[in-house]
Backbone bond lengths (Angstrom), bond angles and torsions (degrees), N, CA, C in turn:
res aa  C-N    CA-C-N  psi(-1)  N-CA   C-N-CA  omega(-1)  CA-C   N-CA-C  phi
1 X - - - 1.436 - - 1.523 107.91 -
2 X 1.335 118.41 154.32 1.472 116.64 -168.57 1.497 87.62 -130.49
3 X 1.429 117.48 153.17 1.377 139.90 169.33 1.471 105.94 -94.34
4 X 1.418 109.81 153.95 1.590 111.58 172.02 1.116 122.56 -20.79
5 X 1.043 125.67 -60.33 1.675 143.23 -160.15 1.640 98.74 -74.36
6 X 1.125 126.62 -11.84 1.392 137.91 173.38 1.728 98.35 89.57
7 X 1.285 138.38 11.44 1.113 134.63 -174.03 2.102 106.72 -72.82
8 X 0.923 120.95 140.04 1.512 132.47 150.02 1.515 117.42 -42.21
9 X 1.731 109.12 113.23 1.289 109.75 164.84 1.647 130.59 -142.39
10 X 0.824 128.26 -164.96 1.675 126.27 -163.06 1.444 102.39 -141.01
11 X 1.496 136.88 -171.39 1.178 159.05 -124.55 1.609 92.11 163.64
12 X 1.349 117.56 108.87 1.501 99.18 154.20 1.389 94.35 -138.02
13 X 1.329 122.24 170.66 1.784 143.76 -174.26 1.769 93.62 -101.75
14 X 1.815 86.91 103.16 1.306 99.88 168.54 1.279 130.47 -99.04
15 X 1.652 111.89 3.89 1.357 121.69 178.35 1.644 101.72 -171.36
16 X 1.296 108.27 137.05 1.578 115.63 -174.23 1.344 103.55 -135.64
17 X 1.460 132.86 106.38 1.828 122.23 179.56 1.457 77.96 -120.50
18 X 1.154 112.13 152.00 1.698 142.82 176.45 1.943 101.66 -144.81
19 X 1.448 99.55 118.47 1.367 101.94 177.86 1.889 91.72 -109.04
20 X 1.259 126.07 125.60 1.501 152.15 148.90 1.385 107.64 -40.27
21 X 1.258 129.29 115.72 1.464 115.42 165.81 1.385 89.82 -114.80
22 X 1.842 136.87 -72.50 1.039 139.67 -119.82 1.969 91.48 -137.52
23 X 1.165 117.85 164.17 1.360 126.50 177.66 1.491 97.44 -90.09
24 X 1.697 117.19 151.30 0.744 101.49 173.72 1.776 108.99 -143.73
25 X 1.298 92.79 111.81 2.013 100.52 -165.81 1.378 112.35 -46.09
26 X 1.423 105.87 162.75 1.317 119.41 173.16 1.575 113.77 -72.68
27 X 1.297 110.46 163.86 1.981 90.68 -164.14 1.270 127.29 52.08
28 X 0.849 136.40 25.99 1.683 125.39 -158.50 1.691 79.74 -113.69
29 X 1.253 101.41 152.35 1.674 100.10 171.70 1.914 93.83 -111.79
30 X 1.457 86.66 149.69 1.497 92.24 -172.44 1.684 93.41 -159.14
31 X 1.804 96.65 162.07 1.440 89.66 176.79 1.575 116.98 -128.75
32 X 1.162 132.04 139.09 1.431 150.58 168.44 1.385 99.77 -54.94
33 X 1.370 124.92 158.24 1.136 130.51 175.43 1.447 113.88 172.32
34 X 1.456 118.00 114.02 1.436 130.79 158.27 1.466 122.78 -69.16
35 X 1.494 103.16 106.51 1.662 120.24 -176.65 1.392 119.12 -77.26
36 X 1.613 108.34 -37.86 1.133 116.33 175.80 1.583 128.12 -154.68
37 X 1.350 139.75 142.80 1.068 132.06 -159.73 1.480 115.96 -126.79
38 X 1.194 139.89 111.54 1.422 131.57 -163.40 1.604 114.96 -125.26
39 X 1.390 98.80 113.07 1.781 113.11 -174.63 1.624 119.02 -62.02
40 X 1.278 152.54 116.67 1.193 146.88 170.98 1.676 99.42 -115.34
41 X 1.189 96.03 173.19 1.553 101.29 -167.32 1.385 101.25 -89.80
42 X 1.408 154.92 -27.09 1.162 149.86 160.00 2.257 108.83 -96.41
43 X 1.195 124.05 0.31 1.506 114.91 -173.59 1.672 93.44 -143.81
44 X 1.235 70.16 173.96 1.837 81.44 162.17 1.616 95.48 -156.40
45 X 1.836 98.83 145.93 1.899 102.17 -170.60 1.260 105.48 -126.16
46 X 1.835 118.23 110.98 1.455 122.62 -177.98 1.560 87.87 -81.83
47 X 1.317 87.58 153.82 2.070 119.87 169.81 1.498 90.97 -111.44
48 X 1.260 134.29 136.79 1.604 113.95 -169.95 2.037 81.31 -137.68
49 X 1.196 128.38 164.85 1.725 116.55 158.14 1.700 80.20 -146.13
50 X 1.914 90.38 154.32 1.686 105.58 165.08 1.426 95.75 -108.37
51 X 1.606 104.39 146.02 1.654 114.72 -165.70 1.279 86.66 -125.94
52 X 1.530 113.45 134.52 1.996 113.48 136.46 1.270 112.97 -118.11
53 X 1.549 95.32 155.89 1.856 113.50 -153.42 1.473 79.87 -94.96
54 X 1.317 117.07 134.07 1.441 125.03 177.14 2.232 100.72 -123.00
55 X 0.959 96.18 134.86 1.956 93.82 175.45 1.721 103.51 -93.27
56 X 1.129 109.52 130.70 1.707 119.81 174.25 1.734 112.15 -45.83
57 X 0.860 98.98 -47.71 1.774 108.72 176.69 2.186 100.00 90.01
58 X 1.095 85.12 13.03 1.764 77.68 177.41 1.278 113.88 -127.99
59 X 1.352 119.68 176.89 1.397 133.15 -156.69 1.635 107.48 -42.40
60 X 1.125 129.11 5.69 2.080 118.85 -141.02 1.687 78.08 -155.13
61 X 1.443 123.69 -10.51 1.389 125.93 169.89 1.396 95.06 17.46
62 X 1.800 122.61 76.78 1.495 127.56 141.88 0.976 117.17 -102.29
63 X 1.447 116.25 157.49 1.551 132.52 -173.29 1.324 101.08 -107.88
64 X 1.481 114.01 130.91 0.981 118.32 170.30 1.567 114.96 -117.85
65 X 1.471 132.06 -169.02 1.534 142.07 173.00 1.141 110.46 -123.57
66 X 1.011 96.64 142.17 1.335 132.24 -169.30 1.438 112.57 -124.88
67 X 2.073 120.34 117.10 1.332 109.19 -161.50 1.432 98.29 -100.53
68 X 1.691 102.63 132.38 1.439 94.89 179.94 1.783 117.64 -89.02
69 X 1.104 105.12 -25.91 1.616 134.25 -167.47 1.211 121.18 -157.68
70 X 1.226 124.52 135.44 1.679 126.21 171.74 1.608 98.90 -119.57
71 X 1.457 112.95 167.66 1.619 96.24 179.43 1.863 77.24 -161.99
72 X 1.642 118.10 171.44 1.503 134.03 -167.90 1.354 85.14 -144.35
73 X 1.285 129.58 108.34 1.112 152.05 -172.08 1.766 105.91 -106.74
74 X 1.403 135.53 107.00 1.775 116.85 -170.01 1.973 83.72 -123.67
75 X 0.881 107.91 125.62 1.779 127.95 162.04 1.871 101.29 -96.66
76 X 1.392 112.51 150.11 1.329 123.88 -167.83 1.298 108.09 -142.28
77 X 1.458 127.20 102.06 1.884 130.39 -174.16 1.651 91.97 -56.91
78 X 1.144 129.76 148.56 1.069 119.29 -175.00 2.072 94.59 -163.57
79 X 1.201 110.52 139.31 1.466 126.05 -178.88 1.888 117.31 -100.99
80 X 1.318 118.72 144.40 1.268 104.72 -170.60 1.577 93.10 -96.05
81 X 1.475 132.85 148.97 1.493 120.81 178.67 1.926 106.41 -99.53
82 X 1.128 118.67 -0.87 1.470 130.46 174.49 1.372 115.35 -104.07
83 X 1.167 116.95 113.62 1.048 116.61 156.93 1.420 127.73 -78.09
84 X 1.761 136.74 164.77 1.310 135.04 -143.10 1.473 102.27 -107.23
85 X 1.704 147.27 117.70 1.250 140.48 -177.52 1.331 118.75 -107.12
86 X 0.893 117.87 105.05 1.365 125.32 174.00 1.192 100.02 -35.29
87 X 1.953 103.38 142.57 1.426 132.50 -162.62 1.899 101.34 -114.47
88 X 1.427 109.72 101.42 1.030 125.16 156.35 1.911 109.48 -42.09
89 X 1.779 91.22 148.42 1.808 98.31 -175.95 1.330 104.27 -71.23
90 X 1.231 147.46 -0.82 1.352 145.38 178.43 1.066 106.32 -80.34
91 X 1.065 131.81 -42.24 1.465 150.32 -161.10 1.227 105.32 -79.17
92 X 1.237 130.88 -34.52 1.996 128.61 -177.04 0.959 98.09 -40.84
93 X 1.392 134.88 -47.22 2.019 129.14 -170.34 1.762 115.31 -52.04
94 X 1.765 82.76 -48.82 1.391 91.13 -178.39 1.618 140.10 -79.00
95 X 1.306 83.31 7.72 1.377 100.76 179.04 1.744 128.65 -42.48
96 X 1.639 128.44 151.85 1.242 113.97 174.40 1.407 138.81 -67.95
97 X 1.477 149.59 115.73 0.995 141.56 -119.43 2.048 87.11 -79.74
98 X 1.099 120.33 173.46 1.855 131.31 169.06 1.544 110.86 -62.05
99 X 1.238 104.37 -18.44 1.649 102.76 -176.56 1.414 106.44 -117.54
100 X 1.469 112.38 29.21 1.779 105.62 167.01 1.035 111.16 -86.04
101 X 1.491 113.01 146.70 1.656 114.48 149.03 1.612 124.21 -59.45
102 X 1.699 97.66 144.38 1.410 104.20 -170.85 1.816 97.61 -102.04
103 X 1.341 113.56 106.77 1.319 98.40 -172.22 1.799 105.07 -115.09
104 X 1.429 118.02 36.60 1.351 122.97 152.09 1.288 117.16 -11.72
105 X 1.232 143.66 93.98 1.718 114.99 172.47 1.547 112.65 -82.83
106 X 1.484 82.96 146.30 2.021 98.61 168.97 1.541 99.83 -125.59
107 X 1.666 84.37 161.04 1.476 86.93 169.13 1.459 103.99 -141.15
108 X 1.003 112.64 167.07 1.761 117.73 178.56 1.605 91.60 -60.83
109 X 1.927 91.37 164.87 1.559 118.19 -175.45 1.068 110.66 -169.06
110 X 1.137 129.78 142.49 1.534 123.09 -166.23 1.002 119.90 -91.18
111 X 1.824 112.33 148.67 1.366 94.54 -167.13 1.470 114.25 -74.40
112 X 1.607 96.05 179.22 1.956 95.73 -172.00 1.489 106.48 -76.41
113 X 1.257 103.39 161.95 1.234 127.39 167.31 1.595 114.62 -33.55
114 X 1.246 109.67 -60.10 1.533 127.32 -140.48 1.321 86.25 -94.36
115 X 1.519 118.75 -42.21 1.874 118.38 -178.08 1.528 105.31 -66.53
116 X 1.570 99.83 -31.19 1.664 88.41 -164.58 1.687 115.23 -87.43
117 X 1.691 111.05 -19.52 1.436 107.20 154.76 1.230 136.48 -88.15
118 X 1.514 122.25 13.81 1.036 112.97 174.04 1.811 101.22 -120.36
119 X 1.839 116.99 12.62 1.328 107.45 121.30 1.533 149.77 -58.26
120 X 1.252 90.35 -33.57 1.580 120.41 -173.56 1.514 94.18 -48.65
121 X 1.871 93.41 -68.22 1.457 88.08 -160.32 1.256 114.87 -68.49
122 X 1.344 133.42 -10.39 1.642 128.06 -164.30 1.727 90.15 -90.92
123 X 0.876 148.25 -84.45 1.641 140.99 141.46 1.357 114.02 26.65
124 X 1.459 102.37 -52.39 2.144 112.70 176.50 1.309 104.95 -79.50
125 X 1.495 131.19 -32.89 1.382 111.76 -164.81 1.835 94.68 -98.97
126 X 1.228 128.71 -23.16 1.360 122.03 -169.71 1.772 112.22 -81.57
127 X 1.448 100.43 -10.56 1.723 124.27 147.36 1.190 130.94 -43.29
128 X 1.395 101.18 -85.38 1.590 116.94 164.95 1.552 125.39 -74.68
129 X 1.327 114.17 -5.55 1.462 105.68 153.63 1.641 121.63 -82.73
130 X 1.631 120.76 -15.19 1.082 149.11 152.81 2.210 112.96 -37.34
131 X 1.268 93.24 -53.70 1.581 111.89 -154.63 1.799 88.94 -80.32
């Protein structure tokens, strides 16, 4: 994905909390669902919950939900500040061993324009189809 400026950028998961309420079986059909979505100028932070549809078992036989899990999901637009240099044949020896650290720096960047309004609008209509 490219930012305005036409620069190269990424999405990475800069924070993941998942709160456990309920077990949740194998096979079981259940549903995912984004409650809420919140725009920052470099992230964006899903509220996500897992639901199972449970039936009342009485006369009015309604289904209700049941929360199995909620979780705060934060993604971070983020820019690499290195660019990649081609490795001369001399150099294969010298190569970095499998267990180095990769210490590339990034830094946040905001998201684009065009990504971040055409959150907007999906956010506006899943609103008012709500109301």
């Amino acid at each position: 994905m490219q930012t305005d400026d036409g620069d190269i950028q990424h999405f990475v998961v800069s924070q993941a909390d998942l709160q456990y309420k309920r077990a949740i079986l194998l096979d079981e059909i259940i549903t995912v669902r984004i409650d809420k979505v919140e725009l920052k100028p470099a992230s964006i932070i899903f509220y996500q919950s897992i639901r199972r549809s449970t039936s009342d078992n009485s006369a009015t036989d309604k289904t209700t939900s049941q929360i199995l899990s909620s979780t705060k999901i934060v993604i971070a637009c983020v820019q690499n500040l290195v660019k990649p240099e081609p490795m001369a044949n001399n150099e294969t020896n010298n190569a970095q061993p499998d267990n180095a650290v990769n210490t590339t720096p990034m830094r946040p960047i905001r998201v684009p324009k065009e990504l971040r309004d055409a959150i907007e609008q999906a956010i506006s209509e899943q609103t008012n189809e709500r109301l």
